[in-house]
C-alpha positions in Angstrom: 2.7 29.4 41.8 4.1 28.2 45.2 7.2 25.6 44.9 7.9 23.4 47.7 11.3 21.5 48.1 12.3 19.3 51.0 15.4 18.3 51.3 15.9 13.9 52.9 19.2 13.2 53.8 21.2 9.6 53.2 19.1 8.1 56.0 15.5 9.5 54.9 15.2 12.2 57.1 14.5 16.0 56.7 17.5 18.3 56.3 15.8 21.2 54.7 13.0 23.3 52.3 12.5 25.6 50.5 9.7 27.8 49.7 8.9 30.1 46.8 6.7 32.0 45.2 2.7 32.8 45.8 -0.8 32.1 45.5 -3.4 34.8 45.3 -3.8 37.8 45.9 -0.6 38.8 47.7 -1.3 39.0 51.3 -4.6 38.0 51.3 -4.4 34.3 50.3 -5.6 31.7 52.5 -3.4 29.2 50.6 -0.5 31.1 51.1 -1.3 31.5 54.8 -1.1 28.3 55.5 1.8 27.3 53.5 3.7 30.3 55.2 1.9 29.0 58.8 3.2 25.8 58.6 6.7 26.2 57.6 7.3 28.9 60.1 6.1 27.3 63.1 8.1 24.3 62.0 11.2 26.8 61.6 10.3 28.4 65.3 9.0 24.8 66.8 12.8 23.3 65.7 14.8 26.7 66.8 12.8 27.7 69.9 11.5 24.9 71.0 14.1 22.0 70.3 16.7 24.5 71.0 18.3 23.6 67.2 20.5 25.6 65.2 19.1 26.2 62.0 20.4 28.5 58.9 17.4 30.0 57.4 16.4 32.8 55.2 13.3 35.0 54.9 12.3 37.3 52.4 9.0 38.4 50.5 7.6 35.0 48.8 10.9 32.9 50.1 11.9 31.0 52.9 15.2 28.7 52.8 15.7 26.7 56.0 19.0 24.5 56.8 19.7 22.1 59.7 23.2 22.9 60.6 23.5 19.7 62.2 22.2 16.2 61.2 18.6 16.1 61.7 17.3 13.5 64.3 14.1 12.1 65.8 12.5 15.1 66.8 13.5 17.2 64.5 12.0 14.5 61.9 9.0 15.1 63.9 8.3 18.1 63.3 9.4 18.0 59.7 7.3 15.2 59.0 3.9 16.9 60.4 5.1 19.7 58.6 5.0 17.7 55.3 1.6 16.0 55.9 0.2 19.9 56.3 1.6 20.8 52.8 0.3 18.4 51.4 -3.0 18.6 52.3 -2.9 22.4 51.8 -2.0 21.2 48.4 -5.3 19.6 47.6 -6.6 23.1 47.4 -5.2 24.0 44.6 -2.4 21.1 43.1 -2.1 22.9 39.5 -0.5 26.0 41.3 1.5 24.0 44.4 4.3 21.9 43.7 6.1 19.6 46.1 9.4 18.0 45.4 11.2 15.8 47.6 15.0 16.3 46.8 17.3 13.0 48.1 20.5 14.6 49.0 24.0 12.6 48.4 
């Protein structure tokens, strides 16, 4: 099972996720590809390409990502798309894919 959790801060935007867990055959899952697709590039699109600072954490099955500052209206972008991608990867397989949106304080 894959469990998804994006973090919204006070004013609705994306702060955060985390990713756990996977689907498949380890290392051979298209699911898991994608999942693991989508929330890197979002990870390298905010770091590299925004020029960001982010505090994240990779290991086998886990990914933990951080904005270390306030997330804004690029950052949202690519958060957002992000988002719409689980979700649709999702669809493939909902039992085994959960996605919890977590409103922060």
């Amino acid at each position: 099972m894959i469990e998804i959790k994006i973090y919204r801060n006070s004013q609705g935007r994306i702060s955060g996720y985390d990713i756990r867990g996977h689907h498949g055959e380890y290392g051979s899952d298209i699911v898991c590809a994608g999942i693991s697709s989508l929330a890197q590039t979002a990870l390298k699109g905010i770091g590299q390409h925004l020029h960001r600072d982010v505090k994240y954490d990779i290991a086998s099955g886990d990914l933990h990502v951080k904005l270390k500052s306030a997330p804004d209206e690029l950052t949202d972008a690519i958060l957002e798309t992000m988002l719409i991608g689980l979700y649709d990867v999702r669809e493939y397989d909902p039992e085994e894919i959960s996605i919890s949106v977590i409103q922060e304080v």
